[in-house]
MARGUVO-644104 format. One record per residue (C-alpha): residue in three letters; z negated, y negated, x negated. Coordinates in Angstrom, 2 decimals. Example, Ala and Ser with C-alpha at 12.3 -4.5 7.8 and 13.67 -1.06 7.14 Angstrom:
<site code="Ala" up="-7.80" north="4.50" east="-12.30"/>
<site code="Ser" up="-7.14" north="1.06" east="-13.67"/>
***
This chain:
<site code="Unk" up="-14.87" north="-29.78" east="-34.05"/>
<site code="Unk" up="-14.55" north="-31.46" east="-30.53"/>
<site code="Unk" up="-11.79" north="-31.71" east="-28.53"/>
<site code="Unk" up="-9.72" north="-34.93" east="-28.49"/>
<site code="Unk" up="-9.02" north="-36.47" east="-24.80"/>
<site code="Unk" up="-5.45" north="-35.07" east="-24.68"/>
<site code="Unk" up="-6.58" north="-32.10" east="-25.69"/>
<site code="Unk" up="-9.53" north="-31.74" east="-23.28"/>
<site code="Unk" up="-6.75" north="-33.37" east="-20.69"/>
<site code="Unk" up="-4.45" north="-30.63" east="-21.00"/>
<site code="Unk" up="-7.19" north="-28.24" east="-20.44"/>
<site code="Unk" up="-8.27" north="-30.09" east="-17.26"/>
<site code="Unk" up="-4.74" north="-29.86" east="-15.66"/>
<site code="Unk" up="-4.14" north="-26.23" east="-17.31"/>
<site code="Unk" up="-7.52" north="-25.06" east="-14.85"/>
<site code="Unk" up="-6.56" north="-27.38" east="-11.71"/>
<site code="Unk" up="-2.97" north="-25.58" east="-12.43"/>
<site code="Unk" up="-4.52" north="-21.97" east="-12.25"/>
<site code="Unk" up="-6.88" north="-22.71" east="-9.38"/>
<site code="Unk" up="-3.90" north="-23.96" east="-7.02"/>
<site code="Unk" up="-2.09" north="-20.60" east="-8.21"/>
<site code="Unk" up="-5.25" north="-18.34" east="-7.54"/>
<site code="Unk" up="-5.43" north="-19.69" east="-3.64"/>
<site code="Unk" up="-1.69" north="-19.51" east="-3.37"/>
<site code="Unk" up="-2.08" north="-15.87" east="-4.04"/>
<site code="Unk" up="-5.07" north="-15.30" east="-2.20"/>
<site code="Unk" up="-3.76" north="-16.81" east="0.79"/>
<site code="Unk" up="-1.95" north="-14.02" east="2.53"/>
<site code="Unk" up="1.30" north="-14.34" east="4.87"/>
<site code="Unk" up="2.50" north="-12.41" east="7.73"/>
<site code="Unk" up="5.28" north="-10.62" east="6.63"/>
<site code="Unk" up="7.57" north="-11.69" east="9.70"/>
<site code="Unk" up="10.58" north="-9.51" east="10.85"/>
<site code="Unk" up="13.74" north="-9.67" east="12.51"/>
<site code="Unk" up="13.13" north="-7.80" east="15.90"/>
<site code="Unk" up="16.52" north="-4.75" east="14.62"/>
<site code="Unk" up="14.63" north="-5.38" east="11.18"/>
<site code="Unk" up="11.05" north="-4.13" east="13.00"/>
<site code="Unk" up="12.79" north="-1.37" east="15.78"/>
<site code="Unk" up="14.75" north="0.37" east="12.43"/>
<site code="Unk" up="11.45" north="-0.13" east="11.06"/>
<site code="Unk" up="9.65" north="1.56" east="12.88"/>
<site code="Unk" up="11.37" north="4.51" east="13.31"/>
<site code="Unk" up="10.26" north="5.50" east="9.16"/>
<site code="Unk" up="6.98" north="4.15" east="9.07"/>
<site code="Unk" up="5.80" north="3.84" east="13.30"/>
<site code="Unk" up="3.10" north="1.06" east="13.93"/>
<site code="Unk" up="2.15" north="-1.27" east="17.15"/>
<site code="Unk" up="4.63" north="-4.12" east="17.22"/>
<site code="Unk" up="3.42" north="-7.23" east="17.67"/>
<site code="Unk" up="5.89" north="-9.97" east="18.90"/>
<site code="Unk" up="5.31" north="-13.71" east="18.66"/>
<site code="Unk" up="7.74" north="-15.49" east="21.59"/>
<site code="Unk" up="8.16" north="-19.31" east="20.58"/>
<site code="Unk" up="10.30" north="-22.11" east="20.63"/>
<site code="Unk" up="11.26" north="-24.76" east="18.34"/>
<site code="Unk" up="9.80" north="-27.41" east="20.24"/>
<site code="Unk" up="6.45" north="-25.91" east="21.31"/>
<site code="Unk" up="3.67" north="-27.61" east="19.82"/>
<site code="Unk" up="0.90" north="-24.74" east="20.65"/>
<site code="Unk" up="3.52" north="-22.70" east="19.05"/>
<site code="Unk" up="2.76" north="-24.46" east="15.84"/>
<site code="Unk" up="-0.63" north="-25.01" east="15.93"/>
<site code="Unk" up="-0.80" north="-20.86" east="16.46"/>
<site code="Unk" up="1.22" north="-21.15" east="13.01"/>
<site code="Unk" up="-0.77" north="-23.21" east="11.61"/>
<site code="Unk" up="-4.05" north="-21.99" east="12.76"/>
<site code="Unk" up="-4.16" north="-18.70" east="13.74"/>
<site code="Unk" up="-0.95" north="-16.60" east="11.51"/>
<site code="Unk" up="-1.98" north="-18.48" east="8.69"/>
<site code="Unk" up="-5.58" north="-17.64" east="8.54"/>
<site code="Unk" up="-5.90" north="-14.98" east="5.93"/>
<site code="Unk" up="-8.25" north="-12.11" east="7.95"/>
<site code="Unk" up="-5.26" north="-12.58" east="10.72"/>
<site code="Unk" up="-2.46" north="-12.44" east="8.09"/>
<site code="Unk" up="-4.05" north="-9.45" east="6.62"/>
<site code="Unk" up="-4.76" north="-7.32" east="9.76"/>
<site code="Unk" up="-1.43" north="-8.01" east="11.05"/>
<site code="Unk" up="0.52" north="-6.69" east="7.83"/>
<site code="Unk" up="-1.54" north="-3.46" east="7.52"/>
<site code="Unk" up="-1.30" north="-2.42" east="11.16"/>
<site code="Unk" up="1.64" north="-4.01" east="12.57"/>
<site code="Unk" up="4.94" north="-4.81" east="12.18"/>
<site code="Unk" up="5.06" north="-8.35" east="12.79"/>
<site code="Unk" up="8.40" north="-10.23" east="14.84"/>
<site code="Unk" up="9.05" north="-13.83" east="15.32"/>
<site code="Unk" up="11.01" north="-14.28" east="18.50"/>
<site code="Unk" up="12.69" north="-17.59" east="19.26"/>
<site code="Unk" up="12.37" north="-17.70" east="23.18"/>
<site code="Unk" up="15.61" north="-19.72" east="22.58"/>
<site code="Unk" up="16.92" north="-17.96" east="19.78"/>
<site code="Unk" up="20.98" north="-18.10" east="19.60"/>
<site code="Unk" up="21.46" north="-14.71" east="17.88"/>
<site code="Unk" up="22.84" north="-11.92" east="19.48"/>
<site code="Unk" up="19.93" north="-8.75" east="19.52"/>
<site code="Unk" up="20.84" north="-5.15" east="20.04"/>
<site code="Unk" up="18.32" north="-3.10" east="21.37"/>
<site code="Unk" up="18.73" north="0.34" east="23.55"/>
<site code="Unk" up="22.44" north="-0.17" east="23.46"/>
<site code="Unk" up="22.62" north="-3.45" east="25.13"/>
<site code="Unk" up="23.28" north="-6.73" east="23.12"/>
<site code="Unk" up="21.11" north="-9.39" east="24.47"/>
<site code="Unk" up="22.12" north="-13.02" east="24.25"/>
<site code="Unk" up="21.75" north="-16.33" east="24.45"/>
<site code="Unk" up="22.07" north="-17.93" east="27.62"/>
<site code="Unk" up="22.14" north="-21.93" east="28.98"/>
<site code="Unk" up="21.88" north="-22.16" east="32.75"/>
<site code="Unk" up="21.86" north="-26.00" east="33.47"/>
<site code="Unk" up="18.87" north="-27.23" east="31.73"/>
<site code="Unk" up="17.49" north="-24.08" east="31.15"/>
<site code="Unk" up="17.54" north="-22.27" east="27.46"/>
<site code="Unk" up="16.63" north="-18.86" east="26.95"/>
<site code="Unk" up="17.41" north="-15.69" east="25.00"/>
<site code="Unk" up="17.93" north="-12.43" east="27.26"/>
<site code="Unk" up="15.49" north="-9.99" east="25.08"/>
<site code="Unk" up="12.50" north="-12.81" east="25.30"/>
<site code="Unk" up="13.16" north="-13.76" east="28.52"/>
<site code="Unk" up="12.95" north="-9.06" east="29.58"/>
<site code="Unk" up="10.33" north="-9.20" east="27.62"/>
<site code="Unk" up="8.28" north="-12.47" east="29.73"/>
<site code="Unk" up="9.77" north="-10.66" east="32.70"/>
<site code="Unk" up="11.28" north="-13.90" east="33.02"/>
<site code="Unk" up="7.87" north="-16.12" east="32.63"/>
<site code="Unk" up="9.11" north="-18.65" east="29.62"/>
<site code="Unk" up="5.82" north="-19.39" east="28.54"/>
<site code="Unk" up="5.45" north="-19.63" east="25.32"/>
<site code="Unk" up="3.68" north="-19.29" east="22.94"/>
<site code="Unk" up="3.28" north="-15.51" east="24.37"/>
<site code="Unk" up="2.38" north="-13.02" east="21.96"/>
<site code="Unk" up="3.43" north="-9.08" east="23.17"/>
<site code="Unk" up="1.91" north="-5.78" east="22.06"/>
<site code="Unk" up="4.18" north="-2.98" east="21.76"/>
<site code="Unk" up="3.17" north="0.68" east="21.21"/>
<site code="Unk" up="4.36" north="2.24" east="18.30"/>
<site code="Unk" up="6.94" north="4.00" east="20.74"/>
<site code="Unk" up="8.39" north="0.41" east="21.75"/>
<site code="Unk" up="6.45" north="0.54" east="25.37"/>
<site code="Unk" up="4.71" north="-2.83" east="26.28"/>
<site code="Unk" up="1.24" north="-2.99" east="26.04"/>
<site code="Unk" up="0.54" north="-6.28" east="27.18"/>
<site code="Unk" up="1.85" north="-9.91" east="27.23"/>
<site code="Unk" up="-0.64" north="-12.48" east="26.62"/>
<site code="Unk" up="0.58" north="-16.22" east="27.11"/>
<site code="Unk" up="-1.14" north="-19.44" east="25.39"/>
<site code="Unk" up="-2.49" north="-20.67" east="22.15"/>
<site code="Unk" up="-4.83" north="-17.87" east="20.68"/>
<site code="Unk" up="-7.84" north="-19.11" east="18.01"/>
<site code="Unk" up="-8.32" north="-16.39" east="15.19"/>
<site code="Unk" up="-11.61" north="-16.06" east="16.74"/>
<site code="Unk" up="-9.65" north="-14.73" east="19.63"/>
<site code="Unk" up="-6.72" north="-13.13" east="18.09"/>
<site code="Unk" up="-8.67" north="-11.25" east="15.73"/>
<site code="Unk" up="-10.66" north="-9.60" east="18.62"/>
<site code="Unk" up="-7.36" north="-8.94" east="20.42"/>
<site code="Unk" up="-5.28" north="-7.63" east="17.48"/>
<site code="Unk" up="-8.46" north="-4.95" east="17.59"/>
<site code="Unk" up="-8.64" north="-3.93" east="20.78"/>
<site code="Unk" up="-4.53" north="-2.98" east="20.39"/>
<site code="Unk" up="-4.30" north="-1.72" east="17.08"/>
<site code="Unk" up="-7.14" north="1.06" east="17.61"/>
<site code="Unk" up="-6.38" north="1.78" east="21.01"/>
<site code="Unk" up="-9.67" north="0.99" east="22.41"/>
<site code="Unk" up="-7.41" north="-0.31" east="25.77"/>
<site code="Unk" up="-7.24" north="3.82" east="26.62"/>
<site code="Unk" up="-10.95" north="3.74" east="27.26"/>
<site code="Unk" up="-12.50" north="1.07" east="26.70"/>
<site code="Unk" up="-13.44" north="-1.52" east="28.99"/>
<site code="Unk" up="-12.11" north="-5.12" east="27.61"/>
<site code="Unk" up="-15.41" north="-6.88" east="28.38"/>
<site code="Unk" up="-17.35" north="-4.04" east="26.70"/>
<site code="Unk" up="-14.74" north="-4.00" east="23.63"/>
<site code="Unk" up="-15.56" north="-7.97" east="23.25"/>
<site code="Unk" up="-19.53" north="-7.72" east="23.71"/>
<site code="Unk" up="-19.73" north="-5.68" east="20.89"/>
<site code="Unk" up="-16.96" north="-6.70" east="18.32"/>
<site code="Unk" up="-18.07" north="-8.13" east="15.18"/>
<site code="Unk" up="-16.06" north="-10.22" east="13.45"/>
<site code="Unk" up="-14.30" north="-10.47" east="9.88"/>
<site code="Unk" up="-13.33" north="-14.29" east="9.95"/>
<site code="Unk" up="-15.42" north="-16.01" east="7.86"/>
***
């Protein structure tokens, strides 16, 4: 017996329904932390720490969002091997780290939080994304907008320690990629 046209309707928005829910789930998200949330962290399960410096108003900032942390191979590299921070370079929270609270400070025009501002060594660039060891020592700040063509070779040469003893230009010459 066919199907009547509601019927067959129902069915048509019943599948778009279920294909909208299968990307949703196969879209993976970075599983952002507070920077205490990542430090306490990390002292039960110790990983690389990767730190994401932006502000509000940055507009590479959001295209990195939008184009590089959203990008599933990214999003799912970062959760397995790091933990992941989002930094507001003008964040108004009070951070505790190493026994000092750092804090948000206005100097004329100028905005900044103390911890991002240590961190930038007092460069506010931002977007700058930092690599810390899994013992909290900086690796390496990188400033700008970073493709996932980019990232994903960078997040690499970090997370398996190939900066001990490998050559960066060597590491990128022969890095195949997992973006599709």
């Amino acid at each position: 017996m066919p199907f009547t046209i509601k019927e067959r309707m129902k069915k048509v928005v019943l599948l778009v329904a279920l294909g909208f829910t299968l990307v949703s789930f196969s879209q993976e998200k970075i599983n952002w932390l507070g920077f205490e949330e990542a430090i306490a962290l990390n002292k039960k399960d110790p990983k690389p720490i990767l730190l994401d410096v932006y502000t509000n108003w940055c507009g590479y900032c959001k295209k990195m969002d939008k184009d590089t942390y959203a990008n599933p191979t990214i999003a799912a590299y970062i959760n397995k091997n790091f933990h992941a921070v989002k930094m507001n370079g003008e964040g108004k929270e009070d951070i505790t780290y190493k026994g000092y609270t750092f804090k948000y400070q206005k100097k004329g025009r100028m905005e900044f939080h103390e911890l991002a501002a240590a961190f930038l060594e007092g460069q506010l660039s931002y977007p700058t994304t930092i690599f810390l060891t899994k013992e909290e020592q900086m690796l390496q700040k990188i400033p700008g907008y970073l493709s996932p063509q980019r990232f994903e070779i960078i997040l690499a040469f970090f997370k398996t320690e190939a900066y001990i003893d490998t050559d960066w230009v060597d590491f990128e010459k022969n890095f195949k990629s997992n973006i599709k």
